[in-house]
Structures are given as structure tokens and as C-alpha cells.
N, CA, C and O atoms as a GROMACS GRO file, in nm:
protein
  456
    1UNK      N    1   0.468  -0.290   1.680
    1UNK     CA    2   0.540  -0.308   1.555
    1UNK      C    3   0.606  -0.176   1.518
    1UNK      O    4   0.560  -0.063   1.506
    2UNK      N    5   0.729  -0.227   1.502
    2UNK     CA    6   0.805  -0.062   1.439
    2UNK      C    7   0.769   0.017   1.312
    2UNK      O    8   0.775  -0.051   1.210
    3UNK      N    9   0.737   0.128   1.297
    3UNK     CA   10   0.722   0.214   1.201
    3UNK      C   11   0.909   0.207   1.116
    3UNK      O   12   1.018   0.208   1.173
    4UNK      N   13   0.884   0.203   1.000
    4UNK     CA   14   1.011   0.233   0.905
    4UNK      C   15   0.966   0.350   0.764
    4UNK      O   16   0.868   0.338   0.691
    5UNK      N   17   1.062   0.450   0.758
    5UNK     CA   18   0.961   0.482   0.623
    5UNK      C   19   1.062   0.436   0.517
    5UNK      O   20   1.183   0.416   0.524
    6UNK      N   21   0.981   0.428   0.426
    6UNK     CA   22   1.007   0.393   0.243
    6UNK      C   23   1.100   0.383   0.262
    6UNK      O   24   1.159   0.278   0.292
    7UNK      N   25   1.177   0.573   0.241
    7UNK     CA   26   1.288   0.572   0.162
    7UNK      C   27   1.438   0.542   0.240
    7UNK      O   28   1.546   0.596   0.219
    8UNK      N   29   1.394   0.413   0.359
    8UNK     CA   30   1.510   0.379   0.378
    8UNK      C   31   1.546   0.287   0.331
    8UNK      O   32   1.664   0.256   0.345
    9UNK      N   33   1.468   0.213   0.264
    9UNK     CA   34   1.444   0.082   0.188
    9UNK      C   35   1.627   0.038   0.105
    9UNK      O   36   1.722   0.114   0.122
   10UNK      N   37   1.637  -0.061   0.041
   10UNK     CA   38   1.771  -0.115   0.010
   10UNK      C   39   1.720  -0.201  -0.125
   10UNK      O   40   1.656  -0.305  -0.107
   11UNK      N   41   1.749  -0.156  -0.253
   11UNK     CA   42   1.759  -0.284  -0.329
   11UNK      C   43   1.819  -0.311  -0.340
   11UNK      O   44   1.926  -0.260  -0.306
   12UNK      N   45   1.799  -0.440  -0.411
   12UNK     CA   46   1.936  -0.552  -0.426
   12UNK      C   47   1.877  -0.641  -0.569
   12UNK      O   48   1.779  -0.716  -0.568
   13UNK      N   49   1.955  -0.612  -0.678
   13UNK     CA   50   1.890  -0.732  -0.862
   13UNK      C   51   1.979  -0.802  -0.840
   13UNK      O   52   2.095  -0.762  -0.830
   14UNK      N   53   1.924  -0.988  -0.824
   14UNK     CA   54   1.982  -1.108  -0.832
   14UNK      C   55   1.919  -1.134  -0.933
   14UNK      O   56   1.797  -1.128  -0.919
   15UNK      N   57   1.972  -1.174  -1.073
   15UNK     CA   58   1.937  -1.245  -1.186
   15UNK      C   59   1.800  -1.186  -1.228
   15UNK      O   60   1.785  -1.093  -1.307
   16UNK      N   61   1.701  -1.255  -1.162
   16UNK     CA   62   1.532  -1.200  -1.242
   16UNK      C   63   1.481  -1.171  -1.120
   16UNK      O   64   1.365  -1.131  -1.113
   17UNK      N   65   1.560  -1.186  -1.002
   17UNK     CA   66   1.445  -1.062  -0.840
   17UNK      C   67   1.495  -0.986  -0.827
   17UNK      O   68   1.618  -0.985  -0.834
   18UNK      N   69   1.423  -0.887  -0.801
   18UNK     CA   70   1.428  -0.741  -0.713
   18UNK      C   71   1.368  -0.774  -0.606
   18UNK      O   72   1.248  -0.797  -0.589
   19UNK      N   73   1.500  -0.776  -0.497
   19UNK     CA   74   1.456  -0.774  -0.396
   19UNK      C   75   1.479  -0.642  -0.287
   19UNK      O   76   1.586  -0.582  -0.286
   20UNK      N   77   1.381  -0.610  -0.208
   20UNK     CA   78   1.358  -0.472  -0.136
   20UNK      C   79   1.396  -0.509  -0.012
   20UNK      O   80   1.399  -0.630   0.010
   21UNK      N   81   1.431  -0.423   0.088
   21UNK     CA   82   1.490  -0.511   0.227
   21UNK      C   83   1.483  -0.314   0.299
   21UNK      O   84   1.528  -0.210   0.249
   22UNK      N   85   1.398  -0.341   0.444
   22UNK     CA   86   1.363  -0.288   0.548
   22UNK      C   87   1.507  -0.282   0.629
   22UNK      O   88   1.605  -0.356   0.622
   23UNK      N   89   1.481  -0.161   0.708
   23UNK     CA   90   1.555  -0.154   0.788
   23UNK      C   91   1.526  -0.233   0.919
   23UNK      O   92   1.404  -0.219   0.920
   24UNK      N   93   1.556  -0.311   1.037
   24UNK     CA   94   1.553  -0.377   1.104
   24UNK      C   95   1.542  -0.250   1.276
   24UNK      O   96   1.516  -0.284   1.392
   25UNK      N   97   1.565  -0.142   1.234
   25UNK     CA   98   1.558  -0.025   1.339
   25UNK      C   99   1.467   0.066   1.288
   25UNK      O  100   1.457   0.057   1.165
   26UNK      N  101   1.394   0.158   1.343
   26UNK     CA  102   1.349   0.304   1.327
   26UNK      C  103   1.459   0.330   1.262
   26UNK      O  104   1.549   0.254   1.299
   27UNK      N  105   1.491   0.402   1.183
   27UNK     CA  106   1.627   0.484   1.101
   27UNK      C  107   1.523   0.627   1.160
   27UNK      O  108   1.593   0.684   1.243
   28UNK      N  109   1.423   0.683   1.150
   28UNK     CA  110   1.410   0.807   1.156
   28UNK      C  111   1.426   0.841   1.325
   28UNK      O  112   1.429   0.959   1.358
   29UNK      N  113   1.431   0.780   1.384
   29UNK     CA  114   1.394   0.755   1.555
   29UNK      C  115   1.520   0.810   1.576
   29UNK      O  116   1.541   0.921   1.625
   30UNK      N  117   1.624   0.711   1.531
   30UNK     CA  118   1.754   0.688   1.533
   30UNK      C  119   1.860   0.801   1.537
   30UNK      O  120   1.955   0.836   1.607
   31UNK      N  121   1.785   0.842   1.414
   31UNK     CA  122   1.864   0.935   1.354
   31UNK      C  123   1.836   1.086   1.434
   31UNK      O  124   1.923   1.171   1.453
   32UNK      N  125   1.699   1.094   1.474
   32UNK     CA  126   1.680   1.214   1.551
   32UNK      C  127   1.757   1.216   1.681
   32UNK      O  128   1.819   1.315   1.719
   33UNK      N  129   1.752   1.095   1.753
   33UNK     CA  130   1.769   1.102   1.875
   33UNK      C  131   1.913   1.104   1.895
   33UNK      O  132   1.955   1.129   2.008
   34UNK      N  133   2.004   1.077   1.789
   34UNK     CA  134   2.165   1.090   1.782
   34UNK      C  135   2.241   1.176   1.761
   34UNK      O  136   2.353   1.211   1.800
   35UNK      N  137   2.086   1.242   1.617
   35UNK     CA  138   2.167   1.410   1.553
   35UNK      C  139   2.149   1.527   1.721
   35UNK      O  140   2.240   1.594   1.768
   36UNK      N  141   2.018   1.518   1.770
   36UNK     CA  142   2.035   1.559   1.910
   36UNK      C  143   2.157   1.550   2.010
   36UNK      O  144   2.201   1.646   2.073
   37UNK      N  145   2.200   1.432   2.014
   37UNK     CA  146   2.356   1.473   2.116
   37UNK      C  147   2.441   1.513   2.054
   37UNK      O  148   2.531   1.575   2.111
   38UNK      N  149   2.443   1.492   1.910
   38UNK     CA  150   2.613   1.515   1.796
   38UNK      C  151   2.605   1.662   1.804
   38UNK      O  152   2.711   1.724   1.811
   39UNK      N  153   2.460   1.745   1.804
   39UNK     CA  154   2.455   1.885   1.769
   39UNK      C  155   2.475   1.907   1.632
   39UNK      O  156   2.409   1.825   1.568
   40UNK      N  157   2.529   1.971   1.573
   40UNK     CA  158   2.589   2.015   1.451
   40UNK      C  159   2.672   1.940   1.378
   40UNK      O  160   2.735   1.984   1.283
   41UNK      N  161   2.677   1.793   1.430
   41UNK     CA  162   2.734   1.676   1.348
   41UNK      C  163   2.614   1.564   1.319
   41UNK      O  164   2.607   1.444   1.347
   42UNK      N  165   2.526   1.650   1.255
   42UNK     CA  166   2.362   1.549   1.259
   42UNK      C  167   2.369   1.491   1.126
   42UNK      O  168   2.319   1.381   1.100
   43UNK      N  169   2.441   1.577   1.028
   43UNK     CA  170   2.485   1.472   0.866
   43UNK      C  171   2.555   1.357   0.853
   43UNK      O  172   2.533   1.247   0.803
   44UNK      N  173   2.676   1.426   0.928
   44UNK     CA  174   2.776   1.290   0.960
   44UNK      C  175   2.692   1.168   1.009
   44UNK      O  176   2.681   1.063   0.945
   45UNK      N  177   2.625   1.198   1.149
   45UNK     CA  178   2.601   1.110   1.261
   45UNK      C  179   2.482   1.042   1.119
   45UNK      O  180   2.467   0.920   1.131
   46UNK      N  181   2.412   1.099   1.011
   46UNK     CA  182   2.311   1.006   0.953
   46UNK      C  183   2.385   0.898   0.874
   46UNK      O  184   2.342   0.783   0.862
   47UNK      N  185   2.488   0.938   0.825
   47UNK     CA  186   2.552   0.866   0.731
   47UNK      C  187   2.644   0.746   0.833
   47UNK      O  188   2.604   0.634   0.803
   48UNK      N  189   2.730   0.742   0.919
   48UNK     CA  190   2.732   0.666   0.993
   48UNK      C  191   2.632   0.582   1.059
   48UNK      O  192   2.686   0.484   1.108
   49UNK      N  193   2.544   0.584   1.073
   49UNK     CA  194   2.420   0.551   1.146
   49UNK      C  195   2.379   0.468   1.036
   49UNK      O  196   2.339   0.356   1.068
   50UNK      N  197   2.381   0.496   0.916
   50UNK     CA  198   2.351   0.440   0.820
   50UNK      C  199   2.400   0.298   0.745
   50UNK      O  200   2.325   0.214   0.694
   51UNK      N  201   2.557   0.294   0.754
   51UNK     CA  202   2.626   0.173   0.748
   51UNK      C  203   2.598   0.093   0.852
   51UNK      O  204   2.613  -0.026   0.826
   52UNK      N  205   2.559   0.121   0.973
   52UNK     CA  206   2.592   0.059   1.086
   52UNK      C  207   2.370  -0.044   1.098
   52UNK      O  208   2.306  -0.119   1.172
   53UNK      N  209   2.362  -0.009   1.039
   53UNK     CA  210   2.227  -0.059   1.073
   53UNK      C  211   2.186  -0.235   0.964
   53UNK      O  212   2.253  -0.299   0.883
   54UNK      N  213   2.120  -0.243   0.991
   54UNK     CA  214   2.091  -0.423   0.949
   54UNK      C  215   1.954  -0.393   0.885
   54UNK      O  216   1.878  -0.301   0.918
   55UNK      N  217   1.927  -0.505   0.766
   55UNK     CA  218   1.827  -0.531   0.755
   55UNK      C  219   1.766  -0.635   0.674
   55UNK      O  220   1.847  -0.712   0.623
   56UNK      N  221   1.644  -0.655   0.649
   56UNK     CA  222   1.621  -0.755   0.615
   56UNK      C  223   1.500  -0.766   0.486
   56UNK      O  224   1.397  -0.698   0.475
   57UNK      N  225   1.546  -0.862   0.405
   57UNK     CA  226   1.446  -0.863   0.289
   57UNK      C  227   1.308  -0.892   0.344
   57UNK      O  228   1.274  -0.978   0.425
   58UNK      N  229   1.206  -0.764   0.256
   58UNK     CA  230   1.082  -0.804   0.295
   58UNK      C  231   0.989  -0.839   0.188
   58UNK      O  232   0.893  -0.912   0.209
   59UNK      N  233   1.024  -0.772   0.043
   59UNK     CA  234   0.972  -0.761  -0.039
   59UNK      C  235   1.032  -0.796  -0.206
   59UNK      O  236   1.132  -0.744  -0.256
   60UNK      N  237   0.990  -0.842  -0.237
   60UNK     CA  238   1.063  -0.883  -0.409
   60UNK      C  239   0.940  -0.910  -0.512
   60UNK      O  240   0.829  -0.962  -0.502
   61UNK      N  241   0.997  -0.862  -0.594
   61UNK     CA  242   0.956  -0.875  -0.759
   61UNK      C  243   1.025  -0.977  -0.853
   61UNK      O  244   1.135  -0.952  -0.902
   62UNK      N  245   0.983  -1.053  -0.868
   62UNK     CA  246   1.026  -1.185  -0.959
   62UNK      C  247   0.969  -1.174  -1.110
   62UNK      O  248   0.850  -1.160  -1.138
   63UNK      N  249   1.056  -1.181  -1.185
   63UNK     CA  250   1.085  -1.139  -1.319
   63UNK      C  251   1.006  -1.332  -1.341
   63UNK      O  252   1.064  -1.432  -1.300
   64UNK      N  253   0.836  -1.335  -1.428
   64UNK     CA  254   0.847  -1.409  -1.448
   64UNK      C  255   0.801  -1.441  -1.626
   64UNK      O  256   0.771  -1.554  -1.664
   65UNK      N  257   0.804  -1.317  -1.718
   65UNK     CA  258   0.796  -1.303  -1.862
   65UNK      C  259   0.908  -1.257  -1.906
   65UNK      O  260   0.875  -1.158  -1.971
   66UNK      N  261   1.011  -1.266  -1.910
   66UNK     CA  262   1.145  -1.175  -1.971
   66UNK      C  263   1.131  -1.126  -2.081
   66UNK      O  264   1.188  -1.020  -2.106
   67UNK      N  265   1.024  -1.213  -2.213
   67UNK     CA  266   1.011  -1.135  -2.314
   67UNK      C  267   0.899  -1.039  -2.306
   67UNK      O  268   0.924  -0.945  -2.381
   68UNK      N  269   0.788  -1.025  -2.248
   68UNK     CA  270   0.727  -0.918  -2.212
   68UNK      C  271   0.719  -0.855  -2.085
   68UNK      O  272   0.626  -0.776  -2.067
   69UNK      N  273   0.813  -0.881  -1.980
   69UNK     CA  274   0.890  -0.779  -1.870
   69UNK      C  275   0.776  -0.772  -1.741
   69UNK      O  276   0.737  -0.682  -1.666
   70UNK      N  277   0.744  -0.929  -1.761
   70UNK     CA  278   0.670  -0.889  -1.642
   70UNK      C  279   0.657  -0.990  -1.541
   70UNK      O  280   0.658  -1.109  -1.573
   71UNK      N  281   0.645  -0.947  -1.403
   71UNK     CA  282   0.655  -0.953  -1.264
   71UNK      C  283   0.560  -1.007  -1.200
   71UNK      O  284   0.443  -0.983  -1.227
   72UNK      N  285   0.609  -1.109  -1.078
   72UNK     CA  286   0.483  -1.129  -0.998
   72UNK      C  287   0.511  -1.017  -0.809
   72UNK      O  288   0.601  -0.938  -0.838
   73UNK      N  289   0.490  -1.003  -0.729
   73UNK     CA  290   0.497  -0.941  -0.609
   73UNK      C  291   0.507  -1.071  -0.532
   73UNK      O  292   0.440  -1.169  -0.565
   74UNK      N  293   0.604  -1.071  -0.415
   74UNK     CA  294   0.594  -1.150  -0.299
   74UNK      C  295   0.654  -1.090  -0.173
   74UNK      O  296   0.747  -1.010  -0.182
   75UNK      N  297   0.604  -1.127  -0.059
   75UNK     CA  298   0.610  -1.036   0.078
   75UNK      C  299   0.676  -1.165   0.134
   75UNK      O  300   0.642  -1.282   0.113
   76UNK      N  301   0.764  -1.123   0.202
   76UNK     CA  302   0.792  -1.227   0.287
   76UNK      C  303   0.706  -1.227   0.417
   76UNK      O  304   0.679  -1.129   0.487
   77UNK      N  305   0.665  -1.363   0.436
   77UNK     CA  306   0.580  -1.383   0.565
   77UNK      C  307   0.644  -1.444   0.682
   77UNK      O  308   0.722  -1.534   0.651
   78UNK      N  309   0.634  -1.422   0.804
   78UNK     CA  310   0.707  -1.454   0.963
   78UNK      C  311   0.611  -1.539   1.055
   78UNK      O  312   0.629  -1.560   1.175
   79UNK      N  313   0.471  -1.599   0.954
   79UNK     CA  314   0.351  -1.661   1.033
   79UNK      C  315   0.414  -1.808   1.093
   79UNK      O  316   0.386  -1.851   1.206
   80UNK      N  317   0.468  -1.849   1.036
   80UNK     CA  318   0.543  -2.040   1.061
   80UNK      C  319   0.649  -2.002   1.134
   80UNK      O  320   0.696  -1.893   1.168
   81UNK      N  321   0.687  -2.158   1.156
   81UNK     CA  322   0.823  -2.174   1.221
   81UNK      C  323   0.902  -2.132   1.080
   81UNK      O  324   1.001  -2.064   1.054
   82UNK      N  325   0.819  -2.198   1.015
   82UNK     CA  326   0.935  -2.154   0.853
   82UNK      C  327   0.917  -2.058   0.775
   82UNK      O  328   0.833  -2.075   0.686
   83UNK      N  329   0.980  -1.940   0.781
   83UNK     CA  330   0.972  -1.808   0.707
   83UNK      C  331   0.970  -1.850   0.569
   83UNK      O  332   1.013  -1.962   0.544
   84UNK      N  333   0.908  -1.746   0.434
   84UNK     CA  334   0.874  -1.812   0.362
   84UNK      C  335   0.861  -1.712   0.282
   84UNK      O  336   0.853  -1.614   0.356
   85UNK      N  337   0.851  -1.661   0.119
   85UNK     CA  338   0.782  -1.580   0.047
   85UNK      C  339   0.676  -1.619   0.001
   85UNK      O  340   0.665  -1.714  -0.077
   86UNK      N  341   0.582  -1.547   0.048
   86UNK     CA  342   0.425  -1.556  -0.008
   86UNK      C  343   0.363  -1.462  -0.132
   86UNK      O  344   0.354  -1.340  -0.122
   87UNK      N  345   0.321  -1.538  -0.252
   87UNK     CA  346   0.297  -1.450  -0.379
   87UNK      C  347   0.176  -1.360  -0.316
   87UNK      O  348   0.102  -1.423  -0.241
   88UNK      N  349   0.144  -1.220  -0.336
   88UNK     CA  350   0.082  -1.152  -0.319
   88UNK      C  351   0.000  -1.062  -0.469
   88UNK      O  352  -0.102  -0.996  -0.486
   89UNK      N  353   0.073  -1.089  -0.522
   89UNK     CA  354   0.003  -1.054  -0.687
   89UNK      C  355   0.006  -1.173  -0.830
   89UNK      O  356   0.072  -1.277  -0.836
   90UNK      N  357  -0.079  -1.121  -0.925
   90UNK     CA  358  -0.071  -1.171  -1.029
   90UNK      C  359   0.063  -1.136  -1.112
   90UNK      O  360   0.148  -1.058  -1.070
   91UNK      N  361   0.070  -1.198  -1.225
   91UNK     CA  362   0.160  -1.105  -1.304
   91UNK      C  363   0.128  -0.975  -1.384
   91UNK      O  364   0.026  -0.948  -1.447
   92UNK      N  365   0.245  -0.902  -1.364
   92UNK     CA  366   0.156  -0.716  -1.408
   92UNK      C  367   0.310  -0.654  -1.447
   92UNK      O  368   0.419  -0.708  -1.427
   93UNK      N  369   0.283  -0.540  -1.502
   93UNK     CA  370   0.420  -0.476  -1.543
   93UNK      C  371   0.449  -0.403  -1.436
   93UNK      O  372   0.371  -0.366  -1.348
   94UNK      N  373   0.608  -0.376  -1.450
   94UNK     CA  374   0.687  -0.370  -1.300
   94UNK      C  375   0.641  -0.188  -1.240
   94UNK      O  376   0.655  -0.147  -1.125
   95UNK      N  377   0.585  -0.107  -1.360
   95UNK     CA  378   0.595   0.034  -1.277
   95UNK      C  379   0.438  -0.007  -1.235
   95UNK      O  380   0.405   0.080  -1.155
   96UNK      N  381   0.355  -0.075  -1.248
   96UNK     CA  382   0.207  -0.073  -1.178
   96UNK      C  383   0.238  -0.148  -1.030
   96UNK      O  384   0.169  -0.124  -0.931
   97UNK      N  385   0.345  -0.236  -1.030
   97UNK     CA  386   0.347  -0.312  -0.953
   97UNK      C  387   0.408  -0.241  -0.822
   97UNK      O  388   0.374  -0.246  -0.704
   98UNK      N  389   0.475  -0.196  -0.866
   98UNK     CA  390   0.546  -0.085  -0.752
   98UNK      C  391   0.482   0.016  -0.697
   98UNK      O  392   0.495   0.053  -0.580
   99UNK      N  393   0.396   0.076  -0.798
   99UNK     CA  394   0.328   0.174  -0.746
   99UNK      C  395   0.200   0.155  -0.614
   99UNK      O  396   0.159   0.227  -0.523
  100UNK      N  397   0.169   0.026  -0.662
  100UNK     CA  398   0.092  -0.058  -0.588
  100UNK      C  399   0.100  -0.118  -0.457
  100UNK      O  400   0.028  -0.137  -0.359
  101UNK      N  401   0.190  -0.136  -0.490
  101UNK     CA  402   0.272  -0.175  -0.363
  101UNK      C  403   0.394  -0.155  -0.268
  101UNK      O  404   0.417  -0.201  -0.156
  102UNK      N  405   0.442  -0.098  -0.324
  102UNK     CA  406   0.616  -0.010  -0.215
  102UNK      C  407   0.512   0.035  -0.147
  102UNK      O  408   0.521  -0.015  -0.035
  103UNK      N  409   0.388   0.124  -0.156
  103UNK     CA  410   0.366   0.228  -0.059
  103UNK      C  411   0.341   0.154   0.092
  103UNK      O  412   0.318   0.221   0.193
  104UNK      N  413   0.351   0.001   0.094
  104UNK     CA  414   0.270  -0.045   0.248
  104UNK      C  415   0.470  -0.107   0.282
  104UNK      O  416   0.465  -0.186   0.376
  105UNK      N  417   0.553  -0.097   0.254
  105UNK     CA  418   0.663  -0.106   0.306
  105UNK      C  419   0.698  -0.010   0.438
  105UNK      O  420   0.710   0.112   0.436
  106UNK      N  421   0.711  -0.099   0.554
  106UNK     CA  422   0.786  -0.009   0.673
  106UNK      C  423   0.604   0.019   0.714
  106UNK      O  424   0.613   0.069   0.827
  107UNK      N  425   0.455   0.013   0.682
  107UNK     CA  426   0.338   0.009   0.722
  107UNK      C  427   0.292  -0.149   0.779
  107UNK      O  428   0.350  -0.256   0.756
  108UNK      N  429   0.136  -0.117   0.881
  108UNK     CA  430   0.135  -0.204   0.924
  108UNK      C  431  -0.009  -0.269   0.823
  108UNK      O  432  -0.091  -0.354   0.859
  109UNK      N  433   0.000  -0.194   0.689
  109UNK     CA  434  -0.096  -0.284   0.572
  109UNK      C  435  -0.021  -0.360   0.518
  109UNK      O  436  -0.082  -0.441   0.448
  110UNK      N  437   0.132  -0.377   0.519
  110UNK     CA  438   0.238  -0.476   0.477
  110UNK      C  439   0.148  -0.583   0.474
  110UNK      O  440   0.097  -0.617   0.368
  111UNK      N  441   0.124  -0.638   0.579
  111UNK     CA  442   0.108  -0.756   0.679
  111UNK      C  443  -0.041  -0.796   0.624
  111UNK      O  444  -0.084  -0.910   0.637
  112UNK      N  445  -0.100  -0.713   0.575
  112UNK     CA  446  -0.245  -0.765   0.483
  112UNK      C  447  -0.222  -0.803   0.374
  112UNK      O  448  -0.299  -0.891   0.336
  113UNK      N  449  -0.139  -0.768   0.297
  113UNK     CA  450  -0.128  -0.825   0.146
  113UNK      C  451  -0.133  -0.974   0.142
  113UNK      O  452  -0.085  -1.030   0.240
  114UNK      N  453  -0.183  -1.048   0.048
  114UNK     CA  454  -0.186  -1.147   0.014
  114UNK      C  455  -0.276  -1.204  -0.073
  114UNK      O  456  -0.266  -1.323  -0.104
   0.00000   0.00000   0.00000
């Protein structure tokens, strides 16, 4: 399973989700092994490298109190033929929820939550 860290992560606010989305490559792998041939074009080569990569939602926060601002967690799961979001928390306010959880993004404790 590929290692990704955090802060390559992507949000994206549709209406009441926050949804979080992985890079689909190593970005740090990537990026070393490219800034290595560019030489002294290793900024450029990140920022190019950067548009050019894919990825995919793994994680979202669903807005489900609007008047008191609070959230449930869901991971997307790859166990079925049918991919699926699986709730992984109760409802909780959004900075506990994050704190709680971004840290297993691009980890292989992702894959335990539930």
C-alpha cells in the first residue's frame, strides 16, 4: 500500500461536505526522484508534477446540525464490488473531528477506522 503524506491532501465544500481527496501517487517519491534529473529546476518540476497528478476522495465531513455546526466523519471504503462511504464517527464539532482524524490520511490506520 502506498504511503501519501497529509499535506498533499485536496479539499473540495459541496453544499454541507467537506470532502478530502488523496493523491493517487507517492507525490513525495515523485517529486524526489524528478527534482533529481531537473537539478536546479526541482520547484518548477514540484509544481508541474503537481497539476499533473490524480486523485481521489477518501475522506469527508458531512455537515449534519447547521444550527449547531456539527459533523459526522466518513472514509470511503474499497471492501465490495460497490465502493461506498462508511460513517466512522458520531456527531462532534468540526475542529475535534479533524484533529482526530486527518492524522490517519495517506496511513495504513486509515483502513481501521470505523
Amino acid at each position: 500500500m502506498q504511503q501519501n503524506h497529509v499535506e498533499h491532501f485536496i479539499v473540495k465544500v459541496k453544499k454541507n461536505v467537506i470532502v478530502l481527496y488523496t493523491p493517487d501517487q507517492n507525490v513525495d517519491l515523485l517529486v524526489d526522484t524528478l527534482s533529481l534529473l531537473a537539478g536546479s529546476q526541482g520547484t518548477r518540476v514540484k509544481a508541474v508534477l503537481e497539476k499533473a497528478l490524480t486523485s481521489s476522495p477518501m475522506f469527508q465531513l458531512v455537515m449534519t446540525d447547521k444550527a449547531s455546526r456539527l459533523f459526522k466523519t466518513q472514509r470511503f471504503c474499497f471492501l465490495s464490488s460497490i465502493d461506498y462511504w462508511l460513517t466512522i464517527s458520531n456527531e462532534d464539532e468540526l475542529p475535534r473531528l479533524v484533529k482526530t482524524f486527518v492524522k490517519h490520511l495517506g496511513k495504513e490506520s486509515f483502513y481501521d477506522l470505523h
